[in-house]
PyMOL commands that place a pseudoatom at each C-alpha (Angstrom):
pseudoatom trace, name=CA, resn=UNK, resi=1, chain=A, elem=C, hetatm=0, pos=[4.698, -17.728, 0.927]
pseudoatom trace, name=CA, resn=UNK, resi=2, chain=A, elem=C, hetatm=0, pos=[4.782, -14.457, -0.419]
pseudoatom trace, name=CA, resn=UNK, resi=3, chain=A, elem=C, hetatm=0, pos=[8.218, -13.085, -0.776]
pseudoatom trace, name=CA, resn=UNK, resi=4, chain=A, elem=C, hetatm=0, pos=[8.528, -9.349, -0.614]
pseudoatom trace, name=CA, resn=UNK, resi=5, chain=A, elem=C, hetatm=0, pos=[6.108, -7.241, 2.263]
pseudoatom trace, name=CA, resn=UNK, resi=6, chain=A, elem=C, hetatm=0, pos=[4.903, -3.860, 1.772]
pseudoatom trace, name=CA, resn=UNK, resi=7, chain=A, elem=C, hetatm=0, pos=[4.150, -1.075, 4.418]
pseudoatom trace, name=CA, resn=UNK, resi=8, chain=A, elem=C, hetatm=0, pos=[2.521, 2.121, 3.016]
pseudoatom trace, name=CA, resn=UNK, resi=9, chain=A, elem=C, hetatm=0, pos=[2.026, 5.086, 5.015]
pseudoatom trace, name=CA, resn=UNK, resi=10, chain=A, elem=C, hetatm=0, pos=[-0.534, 7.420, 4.453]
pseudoatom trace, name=CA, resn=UNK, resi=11, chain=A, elem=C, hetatm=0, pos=[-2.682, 10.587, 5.939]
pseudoatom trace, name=CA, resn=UNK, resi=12, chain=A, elem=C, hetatm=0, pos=[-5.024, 12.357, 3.640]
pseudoatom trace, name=CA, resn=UNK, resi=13, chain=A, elem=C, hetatm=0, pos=[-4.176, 16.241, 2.340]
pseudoatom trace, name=CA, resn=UNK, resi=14, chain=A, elem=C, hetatm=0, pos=[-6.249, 19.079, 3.476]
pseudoatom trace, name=CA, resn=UNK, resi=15, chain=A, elem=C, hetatm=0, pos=[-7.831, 19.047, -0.057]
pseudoatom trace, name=CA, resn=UNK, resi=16, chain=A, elem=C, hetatm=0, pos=[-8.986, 15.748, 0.458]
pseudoatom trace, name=CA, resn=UNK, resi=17, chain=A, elem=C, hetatm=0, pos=[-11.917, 17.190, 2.864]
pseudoatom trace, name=CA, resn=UNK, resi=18, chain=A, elem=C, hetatm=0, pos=[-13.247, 19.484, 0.306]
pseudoatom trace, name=CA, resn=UNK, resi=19, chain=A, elem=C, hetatm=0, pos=[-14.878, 16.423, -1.548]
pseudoatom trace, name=CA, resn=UNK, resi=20, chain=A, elem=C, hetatm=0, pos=[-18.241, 15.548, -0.566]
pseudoatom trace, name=CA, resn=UNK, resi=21, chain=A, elem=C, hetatm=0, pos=[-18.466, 12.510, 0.941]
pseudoatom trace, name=CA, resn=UNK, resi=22, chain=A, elem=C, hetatm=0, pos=[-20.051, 10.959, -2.428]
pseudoatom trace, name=CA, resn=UNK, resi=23, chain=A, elem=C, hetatm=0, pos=[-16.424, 12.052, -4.457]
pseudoatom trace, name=CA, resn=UNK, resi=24, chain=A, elem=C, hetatm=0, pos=[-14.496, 10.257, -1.659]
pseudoatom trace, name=CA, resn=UNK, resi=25, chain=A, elem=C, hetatm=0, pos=[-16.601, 7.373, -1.755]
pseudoatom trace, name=CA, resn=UNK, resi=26, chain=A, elem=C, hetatm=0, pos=[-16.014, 7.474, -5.645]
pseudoatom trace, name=CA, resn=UNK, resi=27, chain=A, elem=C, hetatm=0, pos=[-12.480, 7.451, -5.581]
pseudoatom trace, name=CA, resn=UNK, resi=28, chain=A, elem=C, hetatm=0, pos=[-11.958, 4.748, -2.517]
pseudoatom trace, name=CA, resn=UNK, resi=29, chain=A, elem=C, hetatm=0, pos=[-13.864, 2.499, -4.633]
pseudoatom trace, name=CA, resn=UNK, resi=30, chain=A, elem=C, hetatm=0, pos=[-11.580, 2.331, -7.502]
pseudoatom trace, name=CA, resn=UNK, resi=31, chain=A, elem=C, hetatm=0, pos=[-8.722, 2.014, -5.325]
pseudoatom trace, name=CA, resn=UNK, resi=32, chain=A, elem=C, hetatm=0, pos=[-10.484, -0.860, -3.550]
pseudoatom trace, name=CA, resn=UNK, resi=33, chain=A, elem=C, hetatm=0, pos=[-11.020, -2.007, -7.129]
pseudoatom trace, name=CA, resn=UNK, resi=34, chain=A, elem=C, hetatm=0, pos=[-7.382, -2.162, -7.652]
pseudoatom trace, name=CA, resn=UNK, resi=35, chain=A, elem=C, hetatm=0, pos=[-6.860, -4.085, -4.010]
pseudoatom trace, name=CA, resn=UNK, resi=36, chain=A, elem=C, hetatm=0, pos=[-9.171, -6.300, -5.377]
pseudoatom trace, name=CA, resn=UNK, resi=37, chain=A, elem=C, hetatm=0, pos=[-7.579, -6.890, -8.454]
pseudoatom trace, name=CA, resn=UNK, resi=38, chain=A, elem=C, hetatm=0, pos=[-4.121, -7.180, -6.569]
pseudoatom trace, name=CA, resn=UNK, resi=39, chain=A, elem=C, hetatm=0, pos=[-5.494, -9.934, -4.553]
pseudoatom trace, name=CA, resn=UNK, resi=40, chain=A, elem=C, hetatm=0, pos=[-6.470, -11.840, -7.276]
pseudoatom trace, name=CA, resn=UNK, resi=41, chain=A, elem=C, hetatm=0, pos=[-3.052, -11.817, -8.589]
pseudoatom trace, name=CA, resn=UNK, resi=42, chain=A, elem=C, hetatm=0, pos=[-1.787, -13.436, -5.394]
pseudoatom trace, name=CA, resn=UNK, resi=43, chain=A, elem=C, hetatm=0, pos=[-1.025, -10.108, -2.822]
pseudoatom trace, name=CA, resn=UNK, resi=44, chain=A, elem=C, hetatm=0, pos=[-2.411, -10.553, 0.386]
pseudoatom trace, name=CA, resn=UNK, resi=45, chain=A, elem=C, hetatm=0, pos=[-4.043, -7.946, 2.828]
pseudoatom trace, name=CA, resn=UNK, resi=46, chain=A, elem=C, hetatm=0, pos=[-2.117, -7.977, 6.221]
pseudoatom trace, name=CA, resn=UNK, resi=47, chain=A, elem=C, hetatm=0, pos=[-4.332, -4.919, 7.443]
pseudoatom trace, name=CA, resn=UNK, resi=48, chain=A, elem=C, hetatm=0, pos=[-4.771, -1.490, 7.564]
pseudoatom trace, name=CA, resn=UNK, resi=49, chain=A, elem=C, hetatm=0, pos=[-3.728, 0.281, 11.751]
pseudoatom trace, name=CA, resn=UNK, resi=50, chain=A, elem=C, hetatm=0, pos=[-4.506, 3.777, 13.103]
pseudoatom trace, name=CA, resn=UNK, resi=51, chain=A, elem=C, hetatm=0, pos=[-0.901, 5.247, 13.930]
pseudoatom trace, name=CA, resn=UNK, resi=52, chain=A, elem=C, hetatm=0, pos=[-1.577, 7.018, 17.538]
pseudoatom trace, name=CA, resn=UNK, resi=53, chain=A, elem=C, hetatm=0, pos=[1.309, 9.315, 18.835]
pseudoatom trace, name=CA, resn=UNK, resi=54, chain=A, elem=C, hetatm=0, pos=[3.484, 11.537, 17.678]
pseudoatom trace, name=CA, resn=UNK, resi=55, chain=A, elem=C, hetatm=0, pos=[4.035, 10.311, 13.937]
pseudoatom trace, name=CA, resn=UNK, resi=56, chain=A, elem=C, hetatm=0, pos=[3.575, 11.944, 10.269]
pseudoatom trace, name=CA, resn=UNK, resi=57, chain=A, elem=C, hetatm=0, pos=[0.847, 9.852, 9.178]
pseudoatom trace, name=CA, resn=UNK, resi=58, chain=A, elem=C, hetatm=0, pos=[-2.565, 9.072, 10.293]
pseudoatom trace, name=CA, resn=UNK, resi=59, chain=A, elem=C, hetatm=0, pos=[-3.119, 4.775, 9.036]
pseudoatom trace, name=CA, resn=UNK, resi=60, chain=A, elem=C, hetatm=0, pos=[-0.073, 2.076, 8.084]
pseudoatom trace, name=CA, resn=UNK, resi=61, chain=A, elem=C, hetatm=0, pos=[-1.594, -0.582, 5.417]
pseudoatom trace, name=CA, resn=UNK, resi=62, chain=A, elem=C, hetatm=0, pos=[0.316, -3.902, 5.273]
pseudoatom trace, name=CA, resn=UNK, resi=63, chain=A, elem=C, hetatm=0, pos=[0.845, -5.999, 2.653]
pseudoatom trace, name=CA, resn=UNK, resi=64, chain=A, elem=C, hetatm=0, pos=[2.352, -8.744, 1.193]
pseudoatom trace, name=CA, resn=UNK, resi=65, chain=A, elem=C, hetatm=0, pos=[3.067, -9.300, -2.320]
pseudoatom trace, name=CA, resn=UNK, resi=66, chain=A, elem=C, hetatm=0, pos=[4.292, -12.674, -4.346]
pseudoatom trace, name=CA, resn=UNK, resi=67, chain=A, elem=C, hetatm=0, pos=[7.457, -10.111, -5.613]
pseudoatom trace, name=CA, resn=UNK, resi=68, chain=A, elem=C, hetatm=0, pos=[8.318, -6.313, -5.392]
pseudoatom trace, name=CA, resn=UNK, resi=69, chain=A, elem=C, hetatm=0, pos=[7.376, -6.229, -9.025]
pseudoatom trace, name=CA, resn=UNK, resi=70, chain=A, elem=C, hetatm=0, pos=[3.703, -6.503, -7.652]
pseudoatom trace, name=CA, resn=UNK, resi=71, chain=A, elem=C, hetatm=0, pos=[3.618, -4.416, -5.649]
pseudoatom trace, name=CA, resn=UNK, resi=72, chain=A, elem=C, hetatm=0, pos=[5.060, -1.713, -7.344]
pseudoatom trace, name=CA, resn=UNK, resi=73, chain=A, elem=C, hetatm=0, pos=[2.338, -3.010, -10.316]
pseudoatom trace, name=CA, resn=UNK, resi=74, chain=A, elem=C, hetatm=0, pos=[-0.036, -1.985, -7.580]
pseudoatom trace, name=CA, resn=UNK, resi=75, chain=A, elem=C, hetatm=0, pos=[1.612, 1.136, -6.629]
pseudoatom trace, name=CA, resn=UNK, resi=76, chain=A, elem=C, hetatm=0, pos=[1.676, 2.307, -10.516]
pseudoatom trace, name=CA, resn=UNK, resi=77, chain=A, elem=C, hetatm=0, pos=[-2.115, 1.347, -10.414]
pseudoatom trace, name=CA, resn=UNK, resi=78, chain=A, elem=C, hetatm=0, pos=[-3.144, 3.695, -7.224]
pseudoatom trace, name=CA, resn=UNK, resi=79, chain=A, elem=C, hetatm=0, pos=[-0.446, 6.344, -8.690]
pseudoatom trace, name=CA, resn=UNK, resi=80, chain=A, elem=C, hetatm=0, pos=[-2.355, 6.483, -12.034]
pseudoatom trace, name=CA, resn=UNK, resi=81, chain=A, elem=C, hetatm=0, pos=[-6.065, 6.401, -10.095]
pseudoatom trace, name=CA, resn=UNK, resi=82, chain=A, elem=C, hetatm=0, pos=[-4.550, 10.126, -8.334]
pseudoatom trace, name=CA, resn=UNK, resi=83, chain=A, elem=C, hetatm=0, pos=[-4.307, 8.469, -4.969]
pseudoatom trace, name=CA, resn=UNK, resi=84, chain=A, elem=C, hetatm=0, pos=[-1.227, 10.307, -4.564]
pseudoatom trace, name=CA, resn=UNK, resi=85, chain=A, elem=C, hetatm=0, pos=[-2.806, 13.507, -5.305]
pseudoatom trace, name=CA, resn=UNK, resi=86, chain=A, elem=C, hetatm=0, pos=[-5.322, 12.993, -2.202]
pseudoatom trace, name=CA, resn=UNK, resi=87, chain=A, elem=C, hetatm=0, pos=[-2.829, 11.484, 0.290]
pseudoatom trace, name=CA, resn=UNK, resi=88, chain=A, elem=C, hetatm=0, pos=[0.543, 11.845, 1.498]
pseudoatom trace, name=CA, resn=UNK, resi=89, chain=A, elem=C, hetatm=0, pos=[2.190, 8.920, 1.552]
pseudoatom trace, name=CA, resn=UNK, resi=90, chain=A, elem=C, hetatm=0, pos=[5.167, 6.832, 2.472]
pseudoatom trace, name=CA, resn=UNK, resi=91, chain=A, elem=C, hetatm=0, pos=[6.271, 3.398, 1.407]
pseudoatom trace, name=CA, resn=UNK, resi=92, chain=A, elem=C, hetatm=0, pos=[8.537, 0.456, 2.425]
pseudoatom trace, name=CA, resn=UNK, resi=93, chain=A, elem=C, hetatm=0, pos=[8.706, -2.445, 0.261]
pseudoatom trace, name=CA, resn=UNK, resi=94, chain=A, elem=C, hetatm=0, pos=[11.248, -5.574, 1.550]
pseudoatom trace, name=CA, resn=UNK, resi=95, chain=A, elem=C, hetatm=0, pos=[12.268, -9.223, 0.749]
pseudoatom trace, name=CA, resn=UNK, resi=96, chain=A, elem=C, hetatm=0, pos=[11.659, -11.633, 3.505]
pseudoatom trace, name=CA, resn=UNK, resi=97, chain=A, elem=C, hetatm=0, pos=[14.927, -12.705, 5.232]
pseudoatom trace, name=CA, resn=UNK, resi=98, chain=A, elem=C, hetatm=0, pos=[14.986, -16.326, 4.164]
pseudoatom trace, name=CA, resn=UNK, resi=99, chain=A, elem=C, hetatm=0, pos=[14.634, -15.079, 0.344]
pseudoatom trace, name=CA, resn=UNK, resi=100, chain=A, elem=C, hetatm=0, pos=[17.556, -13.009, 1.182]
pseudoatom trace, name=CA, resn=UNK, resi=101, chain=A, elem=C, hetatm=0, pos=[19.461, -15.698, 2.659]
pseudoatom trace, name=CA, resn=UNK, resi=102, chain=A, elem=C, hetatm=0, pos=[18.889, -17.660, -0.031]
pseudoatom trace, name=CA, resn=UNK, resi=103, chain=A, elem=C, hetatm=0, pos=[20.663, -15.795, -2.092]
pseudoatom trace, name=CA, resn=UNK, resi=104, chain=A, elem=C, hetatm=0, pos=[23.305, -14.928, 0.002]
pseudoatom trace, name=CA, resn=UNK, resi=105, chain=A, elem=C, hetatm=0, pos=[24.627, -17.895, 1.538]
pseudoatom trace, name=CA, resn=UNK, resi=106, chain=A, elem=C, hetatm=0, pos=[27.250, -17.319, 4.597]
pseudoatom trace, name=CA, resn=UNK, resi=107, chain=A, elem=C, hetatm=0, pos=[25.705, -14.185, 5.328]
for i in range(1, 107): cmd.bond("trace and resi %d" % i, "trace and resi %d" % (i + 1))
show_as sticks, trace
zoom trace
């Protein structure tokens, strides 16, 4: 089981509808070429959900990673492939509660 979870908010910037639809496809496929690589290395894909309502972001991606050094390995890897400069973002990373348990016993 994997032990640490990561939720990643996200809507694109204005800018991001300048590109042509052949720049956007360019740059989703390296990221998917990192969330390939990061499933290879053990992450797992929970899914990607359209937010509806009143909310600051547009999708929610879910993810779960074998540690939070993962997925912040991941995070570094979108980061330095401008993702961030194209979307607004928000993430949550977490341990699950039995890890935490763990290694807090009596709490």
């Amino acid at each position: 089981m994997s032990e640490s979870i990561w939720i990643h908010y996200a809507r694109p910037r204005p800018r991001w509808y300048l590109l042509t639809p052949a720049e956007q496809q360019e740059k989703q496929a390296r990221w998917q070429a990192l969330s390939h690589q990061a499933t290879l290395a053990g992450a797992r894909f929970m899914g990607r959900y359209h937010i509806r309502g009143q909310h600051d972001f547009e999708t929610v991606e879910v993810w779960n990673f074998p540690d939070a050094e993962a997925a912040f390995q991941y995070w570094s890897g979108l980061t330095d492939a401008a993702y961030n400069q194209w979307f607004a973002f928000a993430n949550n990373i977490g341990l699950a509660v039995e890890k935490l348990l763990d290694d807090h016993p009596g709490t």
